[in-house]
C-alpha positions in Angstrom: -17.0 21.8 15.5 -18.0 25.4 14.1 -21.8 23.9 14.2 -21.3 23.0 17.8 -19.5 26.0 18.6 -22.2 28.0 17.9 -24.9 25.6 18.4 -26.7 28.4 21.3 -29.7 29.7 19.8 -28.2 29.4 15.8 -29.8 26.8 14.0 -28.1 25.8 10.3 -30.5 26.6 7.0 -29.9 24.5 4.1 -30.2 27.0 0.8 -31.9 24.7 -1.7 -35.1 23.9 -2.7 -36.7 22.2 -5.5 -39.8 24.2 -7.3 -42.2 20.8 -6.9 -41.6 21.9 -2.9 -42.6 26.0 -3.6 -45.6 24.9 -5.9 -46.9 22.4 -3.5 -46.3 24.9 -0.3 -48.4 27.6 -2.1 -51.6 25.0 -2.7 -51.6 24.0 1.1 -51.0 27.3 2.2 -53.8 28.5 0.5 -56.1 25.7 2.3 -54.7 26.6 5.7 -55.6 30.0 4.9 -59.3 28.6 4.7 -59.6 26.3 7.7 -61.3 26.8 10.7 -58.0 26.8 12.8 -56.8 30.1 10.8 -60.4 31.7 11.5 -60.3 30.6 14.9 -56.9 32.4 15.7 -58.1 35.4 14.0 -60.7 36.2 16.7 -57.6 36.4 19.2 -54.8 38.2 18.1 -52.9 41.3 19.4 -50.1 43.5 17.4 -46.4 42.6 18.2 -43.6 44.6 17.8 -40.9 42.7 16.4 -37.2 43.8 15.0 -39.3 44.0 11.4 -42.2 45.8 12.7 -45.8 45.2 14.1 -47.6 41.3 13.6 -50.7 40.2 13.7 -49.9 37.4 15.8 -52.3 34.5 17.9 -53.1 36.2 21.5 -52.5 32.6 22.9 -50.6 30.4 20.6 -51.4 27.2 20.4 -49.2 25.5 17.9 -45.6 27.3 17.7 -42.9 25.6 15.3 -39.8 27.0 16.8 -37.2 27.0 13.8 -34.4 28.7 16.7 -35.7 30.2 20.1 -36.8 26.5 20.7 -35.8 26.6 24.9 -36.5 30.2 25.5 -40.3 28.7 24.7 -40.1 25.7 26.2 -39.0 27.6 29.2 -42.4 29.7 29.6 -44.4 26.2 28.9 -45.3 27.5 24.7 -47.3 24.8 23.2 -44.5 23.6 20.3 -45.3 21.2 17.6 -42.2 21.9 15.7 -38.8 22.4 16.5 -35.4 22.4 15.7 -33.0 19.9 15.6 -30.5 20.9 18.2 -33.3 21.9 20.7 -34.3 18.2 20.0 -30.8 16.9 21.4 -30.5 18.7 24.2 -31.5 16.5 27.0 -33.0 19.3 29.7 -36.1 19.3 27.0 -36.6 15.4 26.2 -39.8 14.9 28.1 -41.3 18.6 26.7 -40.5 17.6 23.5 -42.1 14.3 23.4 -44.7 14.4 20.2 -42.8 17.1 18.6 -41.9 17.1 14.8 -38.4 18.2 14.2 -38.1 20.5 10.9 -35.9 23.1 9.1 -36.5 26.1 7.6 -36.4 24.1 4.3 -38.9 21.4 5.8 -41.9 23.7 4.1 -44.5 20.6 3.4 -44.0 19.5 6.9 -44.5 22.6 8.8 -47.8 22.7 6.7 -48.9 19.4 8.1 -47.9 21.1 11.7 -50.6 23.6 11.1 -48.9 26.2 13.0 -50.7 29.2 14.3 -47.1 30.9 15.1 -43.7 30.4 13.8 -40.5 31.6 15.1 -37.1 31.7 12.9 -34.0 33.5 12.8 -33.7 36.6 10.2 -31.0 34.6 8.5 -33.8 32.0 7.3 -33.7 31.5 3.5 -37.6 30.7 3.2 -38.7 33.8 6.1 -40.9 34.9 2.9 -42.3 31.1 2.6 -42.8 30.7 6.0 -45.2 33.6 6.3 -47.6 32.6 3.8 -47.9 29.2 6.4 -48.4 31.2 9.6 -47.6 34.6 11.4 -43.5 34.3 11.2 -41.2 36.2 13.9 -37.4 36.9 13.5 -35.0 37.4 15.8 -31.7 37.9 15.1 -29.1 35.9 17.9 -27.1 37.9 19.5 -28.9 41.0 18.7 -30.8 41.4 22.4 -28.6 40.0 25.6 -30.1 36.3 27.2 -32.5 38.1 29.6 -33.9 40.8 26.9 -34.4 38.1 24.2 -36.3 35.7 26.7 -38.5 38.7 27.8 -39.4 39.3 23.6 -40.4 35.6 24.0 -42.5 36.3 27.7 -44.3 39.4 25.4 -44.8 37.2 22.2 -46.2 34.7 23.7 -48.6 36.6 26.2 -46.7 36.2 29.3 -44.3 39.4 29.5 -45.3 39.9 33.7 -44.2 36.4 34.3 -41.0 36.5 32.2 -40.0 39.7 33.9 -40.6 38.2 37.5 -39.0 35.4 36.8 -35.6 37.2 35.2 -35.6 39.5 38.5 -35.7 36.6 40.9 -32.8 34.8 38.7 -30.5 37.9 39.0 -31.2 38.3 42.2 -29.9 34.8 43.7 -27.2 34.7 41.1 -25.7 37.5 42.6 -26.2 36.1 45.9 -24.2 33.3 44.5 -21.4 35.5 43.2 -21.5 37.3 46.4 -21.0 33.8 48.4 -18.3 32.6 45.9 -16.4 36.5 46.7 -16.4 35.7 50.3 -15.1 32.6 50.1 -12.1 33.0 47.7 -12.1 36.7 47.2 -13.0 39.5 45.3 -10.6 38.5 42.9 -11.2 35.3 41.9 -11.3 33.8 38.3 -13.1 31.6 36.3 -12.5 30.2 32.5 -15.1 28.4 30.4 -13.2 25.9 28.2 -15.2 23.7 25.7 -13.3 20.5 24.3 -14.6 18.2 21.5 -11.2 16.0 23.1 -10.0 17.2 19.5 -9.9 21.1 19.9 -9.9 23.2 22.9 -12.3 26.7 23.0 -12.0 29.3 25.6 -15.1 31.1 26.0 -16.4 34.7 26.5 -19.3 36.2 28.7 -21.9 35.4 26.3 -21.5 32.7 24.5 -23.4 30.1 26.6 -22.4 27.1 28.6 -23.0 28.7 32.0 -20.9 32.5 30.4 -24.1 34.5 31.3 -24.5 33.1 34.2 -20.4 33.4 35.7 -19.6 36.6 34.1 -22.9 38.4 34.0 -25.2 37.6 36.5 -23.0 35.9 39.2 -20.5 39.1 38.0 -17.2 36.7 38.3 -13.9 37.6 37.1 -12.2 36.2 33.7 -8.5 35.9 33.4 -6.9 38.7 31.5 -5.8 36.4 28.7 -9.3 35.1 28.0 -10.8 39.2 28.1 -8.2 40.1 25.9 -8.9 36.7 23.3 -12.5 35.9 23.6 -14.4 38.7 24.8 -15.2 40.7 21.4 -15.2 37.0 19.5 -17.4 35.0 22.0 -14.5 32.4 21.3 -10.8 31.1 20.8 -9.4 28.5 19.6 -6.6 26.9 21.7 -4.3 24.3 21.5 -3.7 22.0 24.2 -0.4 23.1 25.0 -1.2 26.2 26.1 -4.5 25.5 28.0 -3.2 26.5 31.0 -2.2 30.6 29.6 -6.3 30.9 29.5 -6.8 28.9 33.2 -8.9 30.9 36.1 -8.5 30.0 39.4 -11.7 27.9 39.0 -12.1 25.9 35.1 -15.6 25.3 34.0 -15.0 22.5 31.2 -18.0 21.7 28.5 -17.7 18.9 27.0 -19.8 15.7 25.8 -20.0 12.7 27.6 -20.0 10.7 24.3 -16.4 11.8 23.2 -12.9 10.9 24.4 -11.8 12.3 27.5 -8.2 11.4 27.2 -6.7 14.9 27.3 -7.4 14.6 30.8 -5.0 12.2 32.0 -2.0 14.2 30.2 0.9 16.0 32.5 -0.6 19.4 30.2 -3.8 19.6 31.8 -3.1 18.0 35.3 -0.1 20.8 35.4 -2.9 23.7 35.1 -3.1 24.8 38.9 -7.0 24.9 38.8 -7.0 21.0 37.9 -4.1 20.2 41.0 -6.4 22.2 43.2 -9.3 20.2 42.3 -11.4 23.5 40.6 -12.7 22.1 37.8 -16.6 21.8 37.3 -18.0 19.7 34.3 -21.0 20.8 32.6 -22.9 18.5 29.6 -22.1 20.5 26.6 -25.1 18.9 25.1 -27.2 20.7 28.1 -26.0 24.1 28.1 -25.6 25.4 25.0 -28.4 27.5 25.6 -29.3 30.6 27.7 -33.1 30.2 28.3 -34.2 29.8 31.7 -34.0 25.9 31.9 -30.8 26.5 31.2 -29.9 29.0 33.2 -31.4 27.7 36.7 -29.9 24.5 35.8 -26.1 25.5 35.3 -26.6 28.0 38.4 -27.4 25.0 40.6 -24.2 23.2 39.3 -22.1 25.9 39.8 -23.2 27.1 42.9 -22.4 23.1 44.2 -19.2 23.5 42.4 -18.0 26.8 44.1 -19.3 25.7 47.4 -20.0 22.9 47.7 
């Protein structure tokens, strides 16, 4: 549950690694380095400036393996040919990702066969050293910029920084119409919790821990209870028992959970005691779907909740 828990934008690296893996990573790296793809990116390049200084990175790039940051590039229509295995699940991105190899960190032979001119990872990667000798590598480190700033890094990575900005200025402008709507029609003062169930273990969620947070707390500029400020705020997260579910309850419950698991919890006296539940103020999101913050995401959970609020 801790892998799914913090499944938005944090991808798992495995630590080991034969030497047979190394030796033979070195020898194709050094032929990449020679073909006619590497030469060809070199004529159009431009200097980044990312959280471990300027890179020499493809002005257009054509073939990105996206080890995290997987949505935020699907989002702005990147070219992938790699990607990461929970980007892979999440079913907003199934037709994008049709063709597309899914690797690790540790997958070092098989993003060599990708023949990547870019490649994005997280600054925990075990192999970031690796990785570079393949192709120009970019950290980030999640959680480090706020949703917006971190898909802008992406719009300027990738060439399309005017775009990116547009778009995040037109997002936070009707999700604050939204808010505004949801204000008038239940009051300044209304709240909203973001619970996240596996049917086993119950979560209460921050403002910035995906599953729709960003969107409620931030941009829509909703109100969480006072319990869940005072629990999950700093965290991003709490863990609850079922009991006391309804401590943590908002006027209005936004529940993430999957489809695939048990759903039982919902026919106990516990949760159909919680007031938002009687009062029919409970929206369902896919857990699968929105544990992201990328603009796919973000336009998709705004439509939801603005259907759920309003109706």
């Amino acid at each position: 549950m801790l892998i799914v828990i913090s499944a938005c934008g944090n991808q798992a690296a495995n630590d080991n690694q034969t030497d047979s893996v190394s030796s033979n990573a070195g020898q194709a790296v050094n032929d990449v380095t020679k073909s006619d793809t590497a030469s060809e990116s070199n004529v159009g390049t431009k200097t980044y400036q990312s959280e471990s200084g300027p890179i020499e990175v493809p002005a257009n790039p054509k073939r990105i393996v996206a080890l995290t940051n997987g949505p935020n590039v699907l989002s702005l229509n990147g070219t992938l040919v790699g990607v990461d295995e929970w980007t892979s699940k999440n079913p907003l991105f199934t037709d994008k990702l049709s063709g597309v190899k899914v690797v690790s960190p540790d997958d070092l032979e098989k993003i060599i066969e990708l023949d990547p001119d870019l490649i994005i990872t997280g600054t925990d990667s075990k192999n970031i050293g690796k990785l570079k000798e393949i192709a120009p590598t970019v950290t980030y480190t999640w959680g480090k910029l706020d949703y917006l700033s971190q898909q802008l890094e992406i719009g300027k990575l990738l060439n399309k920084e005017q775009e990116t900005q547009a778009w995040i200025d037109e997002f936070k402008q009707s999700a604050a119409e939204v808010g505004k709507e949801i204000k008038s029609k239940f009051g300044d003062n209304v709240t909203v919790s973001v619970f996240e169930t596996d049917s086993k273990s119950f979560y209460v969620l921050g403002n910035n821990w995906a599953r729709g947070t960003e969107v409620l707390y931030q941009a829509m500029g909703l109100n969480m209870p006072e319990k869940v400020k005072a629990d999950a705020l700093g965290p991003g997260y709490y863990t609850l028992s079922s009991e006391i579910l309804g401590n943590y309850a908002g006027d209005f419950l936004v529940l993430s959970r999957s489809s695939k698991n048990d759903n039982s919890f919902m026919r106990t006296a516990t949760w159909n005691n919680i007031p938002a539940v009687k009062n029919k103020h409970v929206i369902e999101i896919d857990s699968e779907a929105s544990s992201y913050s990328d603009p796919t995401t973000l336009e998709y959970l705004l439509t939801i909740f603005k259907k759920g609020f309003l109706g």
